[in-house]
C-alpha positions in Angstrom: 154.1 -126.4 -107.4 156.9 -126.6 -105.3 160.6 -125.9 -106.7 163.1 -128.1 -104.4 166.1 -126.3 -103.6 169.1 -127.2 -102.6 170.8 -125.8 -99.5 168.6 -124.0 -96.6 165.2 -123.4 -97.6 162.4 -121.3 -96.3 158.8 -121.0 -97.0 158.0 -117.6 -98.7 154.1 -115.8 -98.9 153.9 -112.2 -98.7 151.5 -110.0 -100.6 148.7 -109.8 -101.9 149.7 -111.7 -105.2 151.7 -114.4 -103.3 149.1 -115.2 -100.5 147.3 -118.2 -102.0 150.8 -119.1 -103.3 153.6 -120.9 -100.7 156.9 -121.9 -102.6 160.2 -123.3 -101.5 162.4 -120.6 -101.8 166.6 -120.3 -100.9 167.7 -118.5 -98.1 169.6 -115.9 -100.6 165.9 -115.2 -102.3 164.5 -114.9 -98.4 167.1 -112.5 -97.8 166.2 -110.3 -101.1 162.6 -111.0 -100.0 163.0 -109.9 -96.7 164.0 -106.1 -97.2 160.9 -105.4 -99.2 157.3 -105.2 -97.7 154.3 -105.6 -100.0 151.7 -102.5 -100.9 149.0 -104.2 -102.2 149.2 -102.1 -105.1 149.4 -104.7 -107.8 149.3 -104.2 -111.7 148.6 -106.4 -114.5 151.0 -104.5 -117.1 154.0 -102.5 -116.8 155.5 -99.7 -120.1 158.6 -101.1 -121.1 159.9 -97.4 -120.8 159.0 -98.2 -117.2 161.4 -101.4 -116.5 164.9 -100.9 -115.7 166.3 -103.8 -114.4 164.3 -107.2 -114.5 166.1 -110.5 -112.8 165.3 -113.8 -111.6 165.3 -113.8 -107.4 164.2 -117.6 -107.4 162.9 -119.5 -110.5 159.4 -118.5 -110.0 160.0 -114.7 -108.9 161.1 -111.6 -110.6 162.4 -108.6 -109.0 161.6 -105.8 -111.5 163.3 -102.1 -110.6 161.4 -99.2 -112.7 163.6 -96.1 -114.0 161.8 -94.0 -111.2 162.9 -96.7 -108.4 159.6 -98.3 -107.8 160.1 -101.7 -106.8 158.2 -105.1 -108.1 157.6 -108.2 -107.6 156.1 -110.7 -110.3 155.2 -114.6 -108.9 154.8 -116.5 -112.9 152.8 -119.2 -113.0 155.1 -121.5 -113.2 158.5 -122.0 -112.9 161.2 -121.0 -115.0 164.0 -123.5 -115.0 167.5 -122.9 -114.3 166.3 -119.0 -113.8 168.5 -118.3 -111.2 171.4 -119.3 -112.6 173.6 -117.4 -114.9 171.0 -116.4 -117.2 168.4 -113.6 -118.7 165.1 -112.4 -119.5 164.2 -112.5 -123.0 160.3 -111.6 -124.1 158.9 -110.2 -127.2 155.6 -107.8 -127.0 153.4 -106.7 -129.8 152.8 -103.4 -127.6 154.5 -100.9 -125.2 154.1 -102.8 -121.8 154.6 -106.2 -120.6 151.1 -107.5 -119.0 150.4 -110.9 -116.9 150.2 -114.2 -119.0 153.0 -112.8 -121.6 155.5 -115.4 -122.0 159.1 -114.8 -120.8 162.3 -116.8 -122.0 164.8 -117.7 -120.2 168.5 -117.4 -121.9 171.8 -118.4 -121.0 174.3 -115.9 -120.4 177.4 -117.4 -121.4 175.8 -119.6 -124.3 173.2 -118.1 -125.6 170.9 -121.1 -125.0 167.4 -121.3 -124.5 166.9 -122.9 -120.8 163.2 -122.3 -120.4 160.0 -119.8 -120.3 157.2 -119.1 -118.1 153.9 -116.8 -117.8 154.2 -113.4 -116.0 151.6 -113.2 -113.4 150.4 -109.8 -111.8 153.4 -107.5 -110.8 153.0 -106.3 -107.2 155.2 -103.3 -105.8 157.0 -103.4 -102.4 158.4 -100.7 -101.0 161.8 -101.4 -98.7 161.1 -102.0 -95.1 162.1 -99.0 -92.3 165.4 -100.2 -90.6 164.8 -100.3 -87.0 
């Protein structure tokens, strides 16, 4: 699946979550992309006392920032239209942590509308790369 963007594209695969997986992403999600460096620690759930801060960095990946500053990345399975745009992440769990295969919503910001939803893959934590 390939999500057509407009403006100067790039291809992006870096990790161990993302290697069998090369998407179309926008130079402003390459640039995010390209100060983080991949682990290879991966995890299939998270605590939601865990998550901090969780946003859309191209329709098909979330950057997820942990209270304690850990970084992650989480490719869905799909993509969730429109993500990118002025918008949030909505989900509803039965239990403490958000795991692969959970549906996410996406939600307007200024309406209130529902714009989409997709299926949370693995996340994978980067650590920034060393300047220099």
């Amino acid at each position: 699946m390939r999500a057509y963007l407009t403006g100067v594209c790039v291809l992006f695969a870096a990790g161990a979550a993302f290697a069998g997986d090369v998407r179309l992403v926008s130079s402003k999600g390459a640039e995010i992309l390209g100060k983080y460096k991949p682990t290879g620690d991966t995890q299939s759930c998270l605590s939601l006392r865990q998550i901090d801060t969780m946003k859309f960095v191209e329709d098909s990946i979330i950057f997820v920032k942990s209270n304690t500053g850990d970084v992650y990345f989480n490719q869905t399975s799909n993509d969730c239209n429109g993500a990118r745009r002025n918008t949030y992440i909505q989900y509803s769990t039965t239990g403490p942590t958000l795991c692969r295969n959970e549906i996410v919503q996406v939600i307007d910001s200024g309406s209130g509308a529902f714009m989409g939803s997709c299926s949370l893959g693995d996340f994978e934590r980067f650590v920034e790369k060393a300047e220099g």
